[in-house]
N, C-alpha and C positions, 0 to 999 in steps of 0.2 A: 727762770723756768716759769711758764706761764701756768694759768689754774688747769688746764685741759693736762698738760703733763699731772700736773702737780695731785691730779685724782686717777690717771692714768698706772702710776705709777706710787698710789699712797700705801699699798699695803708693805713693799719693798720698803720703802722712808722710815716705817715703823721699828725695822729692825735694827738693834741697839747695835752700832758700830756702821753699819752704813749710812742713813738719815741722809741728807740732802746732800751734803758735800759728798756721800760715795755715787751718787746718781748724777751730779756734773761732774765729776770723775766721767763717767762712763758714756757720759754726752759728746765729751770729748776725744775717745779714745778710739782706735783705728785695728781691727785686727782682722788679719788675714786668712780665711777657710783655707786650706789647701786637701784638697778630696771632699764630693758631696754627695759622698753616698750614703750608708746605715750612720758611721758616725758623725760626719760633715755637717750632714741635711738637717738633724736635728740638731747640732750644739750650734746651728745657725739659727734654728728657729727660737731657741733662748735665750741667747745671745742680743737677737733684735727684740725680742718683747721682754727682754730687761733694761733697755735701750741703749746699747751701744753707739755711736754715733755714725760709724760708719765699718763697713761689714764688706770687707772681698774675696771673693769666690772665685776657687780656679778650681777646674775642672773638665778635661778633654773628653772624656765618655758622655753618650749616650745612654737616655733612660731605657731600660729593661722591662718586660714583666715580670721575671725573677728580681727585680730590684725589690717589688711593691710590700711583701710580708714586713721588712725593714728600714725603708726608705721611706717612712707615713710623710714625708712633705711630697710625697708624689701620689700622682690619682693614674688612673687607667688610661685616660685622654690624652696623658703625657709621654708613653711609650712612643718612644723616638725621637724625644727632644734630648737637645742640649741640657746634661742636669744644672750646670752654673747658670744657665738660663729661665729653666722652667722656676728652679727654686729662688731667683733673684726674683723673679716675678711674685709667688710667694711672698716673701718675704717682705716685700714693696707694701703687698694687700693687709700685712698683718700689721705693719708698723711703717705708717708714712714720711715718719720722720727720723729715718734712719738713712743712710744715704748709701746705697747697694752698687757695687760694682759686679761685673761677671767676666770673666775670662774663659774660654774654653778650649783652654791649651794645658798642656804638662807643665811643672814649674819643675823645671828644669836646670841646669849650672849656666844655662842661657839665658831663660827669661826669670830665672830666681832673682839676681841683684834690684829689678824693673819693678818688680810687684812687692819685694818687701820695700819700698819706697814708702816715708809716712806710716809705717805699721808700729807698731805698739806690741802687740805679741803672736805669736801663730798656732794657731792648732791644727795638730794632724787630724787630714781623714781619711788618709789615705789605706790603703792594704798592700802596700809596697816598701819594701825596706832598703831599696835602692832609692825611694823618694826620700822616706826618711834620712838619707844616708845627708842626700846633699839640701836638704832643709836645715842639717845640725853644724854643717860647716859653713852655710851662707847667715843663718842667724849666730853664731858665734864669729864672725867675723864684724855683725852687724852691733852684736853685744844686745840680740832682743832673747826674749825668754818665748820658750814654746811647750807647747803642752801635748806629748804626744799620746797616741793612745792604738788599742788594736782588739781582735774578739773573732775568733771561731768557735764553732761547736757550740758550747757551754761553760767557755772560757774566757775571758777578758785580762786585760792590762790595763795600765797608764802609770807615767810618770812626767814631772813636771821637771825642765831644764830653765836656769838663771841663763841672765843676758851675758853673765861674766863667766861661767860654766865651771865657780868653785868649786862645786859638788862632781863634776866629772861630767860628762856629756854621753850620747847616743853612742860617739863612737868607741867611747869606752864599754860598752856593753855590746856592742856588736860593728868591733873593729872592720871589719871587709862583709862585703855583700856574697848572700848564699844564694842557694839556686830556689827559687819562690814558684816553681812550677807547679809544686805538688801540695802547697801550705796554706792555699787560700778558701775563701769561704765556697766559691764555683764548685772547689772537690774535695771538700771538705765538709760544706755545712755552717748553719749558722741558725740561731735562733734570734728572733725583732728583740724581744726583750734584753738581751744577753749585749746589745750593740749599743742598745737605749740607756743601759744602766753606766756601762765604761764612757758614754756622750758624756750626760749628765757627771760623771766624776767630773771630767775635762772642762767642762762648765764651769762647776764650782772655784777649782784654781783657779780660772780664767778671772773670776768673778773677785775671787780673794787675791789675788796676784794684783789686780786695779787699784781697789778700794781698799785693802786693807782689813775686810770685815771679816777673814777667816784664815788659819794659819797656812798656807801652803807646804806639804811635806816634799822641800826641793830635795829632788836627786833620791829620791825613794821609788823603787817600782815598787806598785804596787798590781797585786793576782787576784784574778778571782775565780773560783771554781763553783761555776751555781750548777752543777750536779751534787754535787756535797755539801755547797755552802759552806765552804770554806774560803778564808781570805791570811793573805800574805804582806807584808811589809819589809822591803829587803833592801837595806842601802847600796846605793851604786856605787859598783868596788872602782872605783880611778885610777885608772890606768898609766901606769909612767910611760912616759915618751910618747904620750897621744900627739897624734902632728895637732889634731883641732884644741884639744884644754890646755896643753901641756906649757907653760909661759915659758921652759925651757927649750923645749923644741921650737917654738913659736919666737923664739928672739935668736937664735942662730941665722 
């Protein structure tokens, strides 16, 4: 690490349990965005000015002006780009020594095996539970850990899934895909702040899931309801006979 990191990055070093070895940890380490928008956008931008080493971004949509209340790595001038693009550029300007891929495609049961190539861990950004569905079967196949997360209204989620999926997996909590016409932020709603806080949880795993510097609560959703401010911790019930955890269905 040369002095320009080494001040770059001294206020992180100073925390007891990270220090230097968790900062080349993370120099090292490879993880892949999947969705950049309210949550994506920003656990990208943390992600590179903690310094990650390298940071890929999939993402088929187009910027919005409805994107802008929640998606602060985008400005007005970016209406109508590519968001893996606009915000790889971003990201580029904030942190030059991070090494930024973009893809502007779906990750899909197609191009999923190609881009979790070389990754390390994954976080959802997406607001799809048919994405999620096959990011939990292609990273447990893969044996990576991913970190998912979700938020309408004034609601949020997230929970974090191992590479070995002891704790149970996605598809133990939502076995088969539902109908998502009517459940999204579009008609639904959503508040910037409410997106910012469930990023930031996803973060932090991401961050302690690496290094080691903080406990990861695998296979716990975890709620959050900021009209009340209320929060929840709820283990994930595991499900027998899941085709994706189940080592017994899984060696038939």
């Amino acid at each position: 690490m040369n002095n320009s990191e080494l001040e770059r990055y001294s206020r992180q070093l100073l925390v007891p349990g990270f220090e230097l070895e968790g900062q080349e940890v993370l120099s090292s380490a490879s993880v892949l965005i999947v969705g950049c928008g309210g949550l994506g956008a920003l656990a990208a931008q943390y992600l590179a000015a903690a310094g990650i080493g390298r940071l890929a971004l999939v993402d088929p949509d187009r910027i919005e002006l409805s994107n802008l209340p929640r998606q602060i790595a985008y400005i007005e001038d970016d209406v109508g780009r590519f968001k893996a693009e606009a915000l790889a550029e971003r990201l580029g300007r904030m942190n030059s020594t991070v090494t930024v891929t973009h893809h502007p495609i779906s990750f899909d049961e197609t191009s999923g095996s190609s881009l979790l190539t070389a990754i390390d861990a994954v976080v959802d950004g997406t607001d799809s539970q048919a994405t999620r569905l096959v990011i939990d079967r292609l990273t447990a196949q893969k044996a990576l850990p991913w970190f998912m997360g979700a938020a309408v209204q004034m609601a949020g989620q997230n929970i974090a899934f191992t590479g070995s999926r002891d704790e149970g997996c996605y598809h133990c909590l939502a076995p088969q895909q539902t109908s998502e016409a009517a459940g999204g932020c579009a008609t639904l709603g959503i508040l910037g702040p409410v997106v910012a806080t469930v990023a930031l949880r996803q973060v932090l795993d991401v961050l302690g899931a690496l290094t080691g510097v903080a406990k990861v609560p695998w296979g716990r959703l975890r709620q959050y309801d900021f009209r009340t401010d209320t929060t929840a911790s709820l283990p994930l019930p595991k499900r027998a006979g899941c085709r994706v955890c189940d080592p017994d269905v899984n060696t038939r």
